[in-house]
C-alpha positions as CSV (number, residue, x, y, z in Angstrom):
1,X,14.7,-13.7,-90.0
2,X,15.6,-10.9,-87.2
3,X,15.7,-13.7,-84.8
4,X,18.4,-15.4,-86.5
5,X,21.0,-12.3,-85.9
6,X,20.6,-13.3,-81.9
7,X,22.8,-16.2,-82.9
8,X,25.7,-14.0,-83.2
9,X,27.5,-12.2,-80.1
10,X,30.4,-10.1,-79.7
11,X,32.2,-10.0,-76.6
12,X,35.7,-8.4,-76.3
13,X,37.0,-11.5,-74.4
14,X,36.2,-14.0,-76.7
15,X,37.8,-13.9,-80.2
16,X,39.2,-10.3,-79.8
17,X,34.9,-8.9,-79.9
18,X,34.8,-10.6,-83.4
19,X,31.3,-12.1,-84.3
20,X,30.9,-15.4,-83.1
21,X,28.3,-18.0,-82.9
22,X,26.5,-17.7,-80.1
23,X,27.6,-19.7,-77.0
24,X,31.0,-21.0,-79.0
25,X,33.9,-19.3,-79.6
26,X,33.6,-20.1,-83.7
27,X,33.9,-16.6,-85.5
28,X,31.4,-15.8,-88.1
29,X,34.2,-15.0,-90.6
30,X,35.5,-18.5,-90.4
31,X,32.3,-19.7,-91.6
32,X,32.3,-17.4,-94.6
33,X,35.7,-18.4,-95.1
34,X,34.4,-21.6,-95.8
35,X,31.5,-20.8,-97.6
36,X,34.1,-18.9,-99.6
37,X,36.3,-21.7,-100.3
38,X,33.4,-24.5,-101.5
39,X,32.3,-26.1,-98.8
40,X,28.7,-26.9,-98.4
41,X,26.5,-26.4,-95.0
42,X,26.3,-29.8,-94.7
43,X,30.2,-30.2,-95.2
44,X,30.9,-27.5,-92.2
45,X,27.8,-29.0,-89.9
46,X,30.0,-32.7,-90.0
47,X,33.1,-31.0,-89.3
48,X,31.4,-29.1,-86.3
49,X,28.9,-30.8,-85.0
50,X,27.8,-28.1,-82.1
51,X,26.9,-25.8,-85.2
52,X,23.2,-26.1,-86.2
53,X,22.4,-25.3,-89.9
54,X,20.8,-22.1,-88.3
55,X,24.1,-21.3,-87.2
56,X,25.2,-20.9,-90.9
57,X,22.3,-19.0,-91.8
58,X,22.7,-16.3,-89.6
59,X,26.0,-15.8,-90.6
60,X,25.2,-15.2,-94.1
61,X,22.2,-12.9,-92.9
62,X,25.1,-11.1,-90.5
63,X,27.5,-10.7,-93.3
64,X,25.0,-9.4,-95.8
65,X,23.6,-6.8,-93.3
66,X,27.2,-5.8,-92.9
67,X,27.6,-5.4,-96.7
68,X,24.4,-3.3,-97.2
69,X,26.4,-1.1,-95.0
70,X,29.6,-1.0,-95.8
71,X,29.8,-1.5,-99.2
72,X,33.6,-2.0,-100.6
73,X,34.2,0.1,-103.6
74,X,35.0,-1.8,-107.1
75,X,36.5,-1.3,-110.1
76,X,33.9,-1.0,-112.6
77,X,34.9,-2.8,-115.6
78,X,33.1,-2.0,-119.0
79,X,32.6,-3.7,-122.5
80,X,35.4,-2.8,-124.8
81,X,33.8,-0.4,-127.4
């Protein structure tokens, strides 16, 4: 699965250093972002048809990574007594 993370880059002159997908200038949080808002891989592969399906799956592998380290605090809600 490491080798999936080599489809990200960062390079200060292309999307401000943001992640993107390797040899593109499509951010790895615009994927999520649609992810986020329902669409399906094979939704986001017709709408950009340089992305491969590998493409997607290191995103989520990048975002998760990023997650296991910087964990966002929450709110802990517990059962009413």
């Amino acid at each position: 699965m490491e080798d999936l993370l080599n489809r990200i880059t960062s390079n200060p002159d292309i999307a401000f250093g943001k992640p993107v997908i390797r040899n593109t200038r499509m951010p790895v949080v615009f994927l999520m972002e649609h992810l986020a808002a329902g669409d399906s891989h094979e939704d986001i592969l017709r709408a950009f048809p340089f992305l491969e399906k590998e493409d997607i799956l290191a995103s989520l592998q990048y975002a998760t990574q990023l997650l296991e380290r910087n964990a966002i605090p929450l709110k802990i809600n517990l059962p009413a007594s």
